[in-house]
N, C-alpha and C positions, 0 to 999 in steps of 0.2 A: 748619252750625248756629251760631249765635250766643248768646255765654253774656252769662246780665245782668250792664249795666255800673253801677255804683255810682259816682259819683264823687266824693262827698260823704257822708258820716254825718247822720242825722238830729241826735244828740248828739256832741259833743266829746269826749274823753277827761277833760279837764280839770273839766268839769260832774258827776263821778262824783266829787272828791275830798269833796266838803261826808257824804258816803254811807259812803264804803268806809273813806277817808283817804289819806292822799298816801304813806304806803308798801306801799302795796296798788298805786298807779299806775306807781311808781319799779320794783318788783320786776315789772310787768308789761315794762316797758321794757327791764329789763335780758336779760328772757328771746326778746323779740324779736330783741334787737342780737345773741347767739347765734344764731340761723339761718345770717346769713350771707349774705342775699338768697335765700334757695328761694320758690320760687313755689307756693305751694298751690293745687291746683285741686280745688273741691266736686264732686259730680255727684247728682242725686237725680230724681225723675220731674216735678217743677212747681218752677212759679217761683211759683204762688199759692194759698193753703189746705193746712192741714191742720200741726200744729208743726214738722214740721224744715222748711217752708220759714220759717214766721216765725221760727225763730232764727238759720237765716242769714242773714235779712235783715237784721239785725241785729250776730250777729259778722263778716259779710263786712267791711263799712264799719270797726267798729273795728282789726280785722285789720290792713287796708289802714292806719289813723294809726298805729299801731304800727309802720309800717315794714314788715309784711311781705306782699309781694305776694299777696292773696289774691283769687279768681276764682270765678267759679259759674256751671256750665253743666248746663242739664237734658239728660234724655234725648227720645226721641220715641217714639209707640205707640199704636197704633188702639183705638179703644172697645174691640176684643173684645182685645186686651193686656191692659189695664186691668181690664177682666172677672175677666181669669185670675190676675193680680196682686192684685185683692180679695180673691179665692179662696184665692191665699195668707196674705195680710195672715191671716187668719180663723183659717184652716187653722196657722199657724202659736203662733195664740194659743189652738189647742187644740179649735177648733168642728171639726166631721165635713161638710167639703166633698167636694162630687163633683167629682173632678179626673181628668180624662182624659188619652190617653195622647199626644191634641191638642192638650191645652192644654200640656202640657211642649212638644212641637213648637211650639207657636205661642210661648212664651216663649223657648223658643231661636232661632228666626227672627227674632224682632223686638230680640232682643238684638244676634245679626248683624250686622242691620241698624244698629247704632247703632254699632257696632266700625268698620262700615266708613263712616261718615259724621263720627261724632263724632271732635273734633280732641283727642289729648291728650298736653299740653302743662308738665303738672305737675313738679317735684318731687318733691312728696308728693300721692298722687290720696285723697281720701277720699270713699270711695260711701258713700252713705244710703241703708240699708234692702236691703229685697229686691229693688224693680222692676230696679235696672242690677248688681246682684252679679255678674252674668256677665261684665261688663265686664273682668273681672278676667283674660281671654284676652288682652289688651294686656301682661300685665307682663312678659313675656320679651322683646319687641317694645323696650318704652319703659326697662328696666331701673332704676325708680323707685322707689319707695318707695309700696306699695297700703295703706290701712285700709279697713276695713268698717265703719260705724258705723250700728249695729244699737238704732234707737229704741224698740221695741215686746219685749216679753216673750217668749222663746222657752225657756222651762221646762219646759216641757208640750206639744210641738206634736204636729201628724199628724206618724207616723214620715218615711211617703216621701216628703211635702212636705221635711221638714227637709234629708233625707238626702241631697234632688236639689239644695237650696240650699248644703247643708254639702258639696258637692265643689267648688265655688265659694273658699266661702269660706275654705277650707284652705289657698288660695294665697296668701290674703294675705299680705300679712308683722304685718301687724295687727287685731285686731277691737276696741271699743268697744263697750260693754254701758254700760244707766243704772244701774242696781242690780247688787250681785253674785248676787240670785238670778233674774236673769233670762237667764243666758249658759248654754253647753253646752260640754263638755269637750270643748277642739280644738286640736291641735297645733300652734298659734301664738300668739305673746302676745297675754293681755287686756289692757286699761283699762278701768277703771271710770269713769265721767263723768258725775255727771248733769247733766241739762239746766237752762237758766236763763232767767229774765224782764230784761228792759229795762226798770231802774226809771223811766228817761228817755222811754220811749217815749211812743206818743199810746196806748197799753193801759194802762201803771202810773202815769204824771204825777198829780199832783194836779189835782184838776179843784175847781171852785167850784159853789156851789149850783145859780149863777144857769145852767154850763154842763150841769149833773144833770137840773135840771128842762127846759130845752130837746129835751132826748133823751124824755126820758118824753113830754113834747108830743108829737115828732114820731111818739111810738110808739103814741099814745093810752092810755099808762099812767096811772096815778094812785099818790100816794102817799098815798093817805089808810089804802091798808091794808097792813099789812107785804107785804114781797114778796121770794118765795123764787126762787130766780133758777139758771137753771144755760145755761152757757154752753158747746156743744159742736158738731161738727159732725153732720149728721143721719145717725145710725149707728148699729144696732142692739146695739152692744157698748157704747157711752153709753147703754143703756134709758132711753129718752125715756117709750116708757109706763110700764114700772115707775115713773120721776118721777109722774107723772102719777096713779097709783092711790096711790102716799104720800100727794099731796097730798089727794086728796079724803078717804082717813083723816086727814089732818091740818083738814083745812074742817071738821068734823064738832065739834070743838071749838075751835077758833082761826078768826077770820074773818080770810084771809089772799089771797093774788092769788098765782099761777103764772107765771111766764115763762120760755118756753124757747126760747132765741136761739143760734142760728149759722147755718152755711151748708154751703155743697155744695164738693167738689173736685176738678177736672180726673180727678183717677186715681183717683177713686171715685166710678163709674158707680150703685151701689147709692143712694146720699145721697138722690137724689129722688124713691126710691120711697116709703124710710122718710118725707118729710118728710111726703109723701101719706098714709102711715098715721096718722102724726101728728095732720097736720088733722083728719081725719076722728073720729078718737076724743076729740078738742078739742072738736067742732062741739057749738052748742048752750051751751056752760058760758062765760059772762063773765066769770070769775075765772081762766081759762085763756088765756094769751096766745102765739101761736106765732111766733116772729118769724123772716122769711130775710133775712139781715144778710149784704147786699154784699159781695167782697171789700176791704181797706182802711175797711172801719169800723170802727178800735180806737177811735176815741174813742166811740161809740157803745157798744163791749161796757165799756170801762172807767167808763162812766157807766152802764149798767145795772147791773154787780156795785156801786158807791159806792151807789146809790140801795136795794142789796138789803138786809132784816133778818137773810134768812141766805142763803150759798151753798150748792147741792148738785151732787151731782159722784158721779152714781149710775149708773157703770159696771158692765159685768160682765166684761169685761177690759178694761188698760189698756195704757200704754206707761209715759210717766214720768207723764201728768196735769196739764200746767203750767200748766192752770186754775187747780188747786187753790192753789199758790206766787200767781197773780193775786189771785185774792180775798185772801189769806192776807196781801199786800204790802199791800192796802186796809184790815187789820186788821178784815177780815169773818166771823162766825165760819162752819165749811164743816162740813158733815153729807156725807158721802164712802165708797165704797165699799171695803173693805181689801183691794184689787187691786192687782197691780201696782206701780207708784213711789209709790201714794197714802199707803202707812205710812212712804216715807221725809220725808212731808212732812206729816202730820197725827200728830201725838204722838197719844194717844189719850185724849180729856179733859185736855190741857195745850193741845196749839195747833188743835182740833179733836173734832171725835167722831166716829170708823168706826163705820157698819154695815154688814150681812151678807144682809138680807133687804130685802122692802119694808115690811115692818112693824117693821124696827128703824131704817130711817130713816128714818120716820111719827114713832117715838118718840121719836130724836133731835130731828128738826125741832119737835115739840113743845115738847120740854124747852128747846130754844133760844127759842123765841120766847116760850112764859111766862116764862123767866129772863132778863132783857135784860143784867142784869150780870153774871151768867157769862158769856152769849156776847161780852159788851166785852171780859173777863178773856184768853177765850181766844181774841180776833181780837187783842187787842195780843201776847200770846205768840209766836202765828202771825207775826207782820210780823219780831218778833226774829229764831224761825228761819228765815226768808226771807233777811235780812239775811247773817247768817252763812253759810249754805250754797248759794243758790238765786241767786243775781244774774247777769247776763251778766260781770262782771268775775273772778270764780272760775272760769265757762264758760272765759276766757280762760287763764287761768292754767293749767290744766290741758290744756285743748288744746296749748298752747306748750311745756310739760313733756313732753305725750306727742310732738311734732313732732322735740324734740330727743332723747329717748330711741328713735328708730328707728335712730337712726346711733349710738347707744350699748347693745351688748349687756348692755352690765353693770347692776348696778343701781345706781351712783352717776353723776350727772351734777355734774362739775367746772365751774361757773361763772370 
């Protein structure tokens, strides 16, 4: 197996100081030269779609100018793996999946199989999510240093999905949670972390008119009428039709345009059934736009949310959301569901407005679109808290604190 190789960063480290400031960069630096040389090795199910791999993509590379050897290697896993790792993803966020006594079989086998294929080489191994948790039968082997870093809400899951994931996890020597109320009481230490955007990237950059209105060409958008916009991948826990019945209670008094943009992911086989139901319940309406956006089209999603009047982000569970922190970075105002990481990123009428139903985010998207100056008030709010909390260089920061607090039990680390 071959892990992706980075050898270059899209951004600099140096190109963050005009943002953060230059003692935000200095204390980044100084908590690298503390490692010591450890090699960090990621491991998670894709190299493409879906958020944890685009935040690797992105701290991997910074990682590495910091000094510290950092690596990423996916796992491998047949359609019907994937199947049963949807099952969990779901099952885990609380939905009533049918999981058999095959599919635990079949996710043990194809973990196996990656124990005995996959090379590891780490320091410090951090797995992501559920799909490779089981990996964690190496660590008597490799005598290293394991985290779990657990994206997705696990509050509320099925009992005996959790319970078959949580003997797993108990080995770690660490878990990672994005919020404190998404974690579950387990005899090894937490972190708290949550996740972050690349103000630098081709998703947050500033983009120009002239490069706004090229995207909407190519999409056959128009901006003649506002456009409420939501950005996800095609998944029934993003309620693309609940978007979609908001909007037409919202068409009824606002003449406004729909678009609903993402894409599908190697380890979720479900993505292009839902996209199909999608269409179909689109079909017929011209103010409805469905768009499947390639992998590697941030510039394209970063100029549909600039081009949008409002963003929506109408989940019915989430992980952390970090659409929401995108738009939010664009100073766009977001109408969002209060799921999940979305209330640690939408104040509630300071940098956004949660609803609960489809008819209070019919109300919301109203209220934003006849008010233009509120929703200005509270997308420049929104970018502050983004600023302060949400950036990949905090992502850093934190990571590199918990890197050096594994080798430190206590709870003061001596710089």
């Amino acid at each position: 197996m071959e892990n992706a190789v980075y050898t270059q960063s899209r951004s600099r480290l140096r190109d963050y100081e005009p943002i953060v400031g230059r003692s935000c960069l200095e204390e980044l630096r100084t908590l690298a030269e503390e490692l010591g040389g450890k090699v960090v090795q990621n491991i998670n199910s894709t190299f493409i779609g879906g958020g944890v791999a685009e935040i690797l993509e992105h701290m991997v590379p910074l990682l590495n100018q910091l000094g510290v050897d950092t690596r990423w290697d996916v796992i491998q896993g047949s359609e019907e793996f994937f199947e049963v790792t949807k099952k969990f993803h779901n099952a885990l966020h609380g939905k009533d999946e049918k999981i058999s006594k095959e599919d635990f079989a079949l996710f043990s086998e194809i973990t196996q199989k990656n124990l005995d294929e996959l090379r590891f080489y780490g320091d410090i191994l951090v797995v992501h999510d559920p799909q490779p948790a089981g990996l964690i039968a190496k660590k008597k082997e490799t005598g290293r240093k394991w985290v779990w870093r657990c994206h997705i809400d696990v509050s509320n899951p099925v009992r005996k999905v959790w319970e078959f994931l949580r003997g797993f996890v108990a080995d770690y020597d660490a878990a990672v949670f994005s919020a404190p109320s998404f974690s579950q009481q387990l005899p090894i230490r937490q972190f708290l972390i949550t996740p972050s955007i690349d103000p630098l990237s081709e998703k947050n950059k500033e983009l120009d008119s002239g490069a706004i209105d090229s995207v909407l060409t190519k999409y056959g958008l128009t901006s003649e009428k506002p456009m409420i916009v939501q950005i996800s991948r095609f998944d029934r826990l993003k309620d693309p039709l609940g978007v979609m019945e908001a909007f037409q209670m919202v068409k009824k008094s606002v003449d406004c345009q729909l678009v609903l943009a993402g894409g599908t992911a190697t380890d979720d086989p479900e993505s292009e059934e839902v996209l199909e139901e999608v269409r179909k319940q689109a079909e017929g309406n011209r103010d409805i736009h469905i768009l499947l956006v390639p992998p590697g089209s941030d510039l394209e999603i970063n100029a549909l949310q600039r081009a949008a009047a409002v963003v929506v982000q109408k989940s019915l569970r989430e992980g952390f959301g970090l659409t929401i922190s995108e738009a939010l970075w664009k100073a766009k105002p977001v109408v969002a569901t209060a799921v999940g990481g979305i209330p640690l990123q939408i104040i509630n009428r300071f940098t956004g407005l949660l609803c609960h139903t489809v008819e209070g985010a019919a109300y919301a998207l109203k209220q934003l679109l006849s008010n233009p100056e509120y929703a200005e008030q509270l997308g420049q709010n929104g970018k502050e808290h983004v600023r302060q909390n949400f950036l990949v260089t905090s992502h850093l920061r934190n990571y590199l604190l918990m890197f050096l607090a594994l080798d430190h039990p206590e709870d003061i680390i001596h710089l």
